[in-house]
DRENTORNU-236541 format. One record per residue (C-alpha): residue in three letters; chain; y, z, x. Coordinates in steps of 0.25 Angstrom, whole numbers, padded with zeros to 4 digits. Layout:
% residues N
NODE    r  c  north     up   east
NODE  ala  A      Y      Z      X
...
% end
This chain:
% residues 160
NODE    r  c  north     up   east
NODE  unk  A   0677  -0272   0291
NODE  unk  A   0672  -0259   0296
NODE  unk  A   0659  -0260   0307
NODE  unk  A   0646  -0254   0301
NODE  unk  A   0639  -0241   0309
NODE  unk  A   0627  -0233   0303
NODE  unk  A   0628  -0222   0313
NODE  unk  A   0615  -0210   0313
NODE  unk  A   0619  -0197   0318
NODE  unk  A   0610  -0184   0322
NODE  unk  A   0612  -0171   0327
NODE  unk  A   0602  -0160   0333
NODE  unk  A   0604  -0145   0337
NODE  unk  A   0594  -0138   0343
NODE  unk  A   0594  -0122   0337
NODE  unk  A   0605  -0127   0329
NODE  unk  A   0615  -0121   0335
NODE  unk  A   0611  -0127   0349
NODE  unk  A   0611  -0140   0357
NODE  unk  A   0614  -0151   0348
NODE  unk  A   0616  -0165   0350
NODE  unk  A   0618  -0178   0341
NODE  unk  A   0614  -0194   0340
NODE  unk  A   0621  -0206   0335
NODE  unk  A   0616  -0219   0333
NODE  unk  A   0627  -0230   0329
NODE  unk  A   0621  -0242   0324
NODE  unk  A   0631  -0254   0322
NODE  unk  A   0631  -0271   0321
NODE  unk  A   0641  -0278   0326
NODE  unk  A   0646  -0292   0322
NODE  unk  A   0633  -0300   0326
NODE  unk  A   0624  -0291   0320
NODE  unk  A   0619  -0283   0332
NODE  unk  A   0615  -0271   0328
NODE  unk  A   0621  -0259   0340
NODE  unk  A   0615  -0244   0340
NODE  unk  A   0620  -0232   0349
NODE  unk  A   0616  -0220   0351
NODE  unk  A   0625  -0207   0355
NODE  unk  A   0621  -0193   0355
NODE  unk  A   0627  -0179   0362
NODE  unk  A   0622  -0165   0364
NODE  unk  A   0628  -0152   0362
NODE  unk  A   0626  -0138   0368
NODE  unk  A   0627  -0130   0356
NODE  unk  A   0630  -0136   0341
NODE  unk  A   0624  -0136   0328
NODE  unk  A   0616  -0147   0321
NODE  unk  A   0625  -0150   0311
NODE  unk  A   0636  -0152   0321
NODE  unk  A   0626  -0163   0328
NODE  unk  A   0624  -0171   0317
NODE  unk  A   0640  -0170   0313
NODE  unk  A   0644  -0172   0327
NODE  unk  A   0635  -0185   0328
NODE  unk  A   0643  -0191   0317
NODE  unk  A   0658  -0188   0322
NODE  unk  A   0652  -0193   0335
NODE  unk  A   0646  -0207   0328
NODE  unk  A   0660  -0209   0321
NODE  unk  A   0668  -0206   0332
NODE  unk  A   0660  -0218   0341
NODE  unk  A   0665  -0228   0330
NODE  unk  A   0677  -0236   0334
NODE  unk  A   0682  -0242   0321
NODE  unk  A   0680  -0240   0307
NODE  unk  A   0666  -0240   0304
NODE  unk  A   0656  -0241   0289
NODE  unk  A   0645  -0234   0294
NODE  unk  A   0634  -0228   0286
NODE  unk  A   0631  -0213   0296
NODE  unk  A   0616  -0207   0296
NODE  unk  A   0614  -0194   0299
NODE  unk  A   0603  -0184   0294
NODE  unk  A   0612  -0172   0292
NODE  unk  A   0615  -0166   0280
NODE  unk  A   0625  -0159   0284
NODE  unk  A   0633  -0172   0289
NODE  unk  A   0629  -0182   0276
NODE  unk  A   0631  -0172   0267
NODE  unk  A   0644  -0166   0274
NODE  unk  A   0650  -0181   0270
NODE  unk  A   0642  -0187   0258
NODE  unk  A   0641  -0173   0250
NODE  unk  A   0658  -0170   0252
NODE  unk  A   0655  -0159   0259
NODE  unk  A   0665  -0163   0270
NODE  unk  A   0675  -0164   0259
NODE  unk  A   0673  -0151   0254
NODE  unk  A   0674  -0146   0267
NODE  unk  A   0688  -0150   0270
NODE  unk  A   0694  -0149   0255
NODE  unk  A   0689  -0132   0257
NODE  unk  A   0695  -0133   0270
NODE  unk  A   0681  -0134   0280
NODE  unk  A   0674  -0124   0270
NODE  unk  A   0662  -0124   0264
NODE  unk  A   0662  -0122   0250
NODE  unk  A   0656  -0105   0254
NODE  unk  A   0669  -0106   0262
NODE  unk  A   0663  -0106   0275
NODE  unk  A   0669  -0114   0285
NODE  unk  A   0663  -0128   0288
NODE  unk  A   0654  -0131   0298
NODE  unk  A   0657  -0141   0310
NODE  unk  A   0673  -0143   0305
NODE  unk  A   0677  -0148   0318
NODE  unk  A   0667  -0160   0318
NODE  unk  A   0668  -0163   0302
NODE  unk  A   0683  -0164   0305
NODE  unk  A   0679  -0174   0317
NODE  unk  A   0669  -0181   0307
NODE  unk  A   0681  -0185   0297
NODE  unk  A   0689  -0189   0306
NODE  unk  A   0678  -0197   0314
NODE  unk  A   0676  -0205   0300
NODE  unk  A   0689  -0208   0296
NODE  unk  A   0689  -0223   0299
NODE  unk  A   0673  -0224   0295
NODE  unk  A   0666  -0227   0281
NODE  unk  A   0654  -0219   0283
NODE  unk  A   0642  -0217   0273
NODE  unk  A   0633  -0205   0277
NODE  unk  A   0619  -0205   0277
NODE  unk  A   0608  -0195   0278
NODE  unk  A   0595  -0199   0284
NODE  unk  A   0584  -0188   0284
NODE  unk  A   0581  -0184   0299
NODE  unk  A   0567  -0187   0306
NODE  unk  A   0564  -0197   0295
NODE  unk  A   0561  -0208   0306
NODE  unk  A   0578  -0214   0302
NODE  unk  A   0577  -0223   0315
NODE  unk  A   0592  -0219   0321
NODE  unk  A   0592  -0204   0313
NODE  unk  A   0580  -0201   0324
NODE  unk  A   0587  -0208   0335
NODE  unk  A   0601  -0199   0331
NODE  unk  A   0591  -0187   0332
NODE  unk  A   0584  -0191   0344
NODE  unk  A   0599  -0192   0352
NODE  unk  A   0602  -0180   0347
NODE  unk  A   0590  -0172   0351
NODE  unk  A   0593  -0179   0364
NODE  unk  A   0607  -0175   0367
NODE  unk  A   0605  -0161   0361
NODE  unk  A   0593  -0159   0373
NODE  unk  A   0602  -0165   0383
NODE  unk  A   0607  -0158   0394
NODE  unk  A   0621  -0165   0393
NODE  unk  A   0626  -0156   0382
NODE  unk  A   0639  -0157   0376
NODE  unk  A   0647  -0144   0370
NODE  unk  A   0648  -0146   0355
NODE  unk  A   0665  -0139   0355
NODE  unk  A   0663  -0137   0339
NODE  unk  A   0653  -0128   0339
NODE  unk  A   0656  -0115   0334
NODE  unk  A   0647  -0105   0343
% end
């Protein structure tokens, strides 16, 4: 039997492109019932917003040490969507087109994202941000807090 994870994710960008950063919350109960919760978060130098909030999933997934159910809370559309919509399928059935023909956006981490989720059964769901969502807030709150770190990461994706 798989362990059960609900995981919330967030990303901020200031200027969008600009300093970015993410949040993840894991919550998880182990075999007595006890409930555990971290908390994980980085800052970027210069990224996008949508990277964020991309980034924070592959980042959450790749914490994961066995196969996981989880039920993964994010208020980006472009992420729920991206999976629950088949956009993601589309995207690599047209060879990372969009369906204008226009490349993609954030190959490299959608790429790190499938492989990420290969051994995981995960149900996305969107929560609608600043809507007072308990772990949603606390996701944005790290985020904003990495991003206005001084202890910045460089983000190698992004395209200047």
């Amino acid at each position: 039997m798989k362990s059960f994870v609900k995981i919330y994710t967030d990303g901020a960008c200031a200027n969008n492109p600009g300093k970015g950063g993410f949040g993840v919350v894991l919550l998880y109960e182990d075999n007595s019932g006890k409930i555990y919760k971290k908390e994980f978060s980085k800052g970027f130098e210069m990224t996008t917003n949508n990277r964020m909030e991309l980034m924070a999933v592959v980042y959450a997934l790749n914490l994961l040490k066995k196969p996981c159910d989880i039920e993964l809370y994010s208020d980006s559309k472009y992420v729920v969507d991206a999976i629950n919509q088949n956009w993601l399928k589309g995207w690599i059935d047209r060879n990372w087109k969009l369906g204008t023909k226009n490349p993609v956006k954030n190959i490299d981490l959608w790429k790190e994202f499938l492989n990420a989720k290969k051994t995981h059964d995960i149900k996305f769901i969107w929560v609608k941000g600043h809507n007072d969502n308990k772990y949603n807030e606390l996701c944005d709150k790290l985020a904003v807090e990495a991003r206005n770190s001084s202890n910045l990461e460089i983000d190698a994706g992004f395209a200047h």
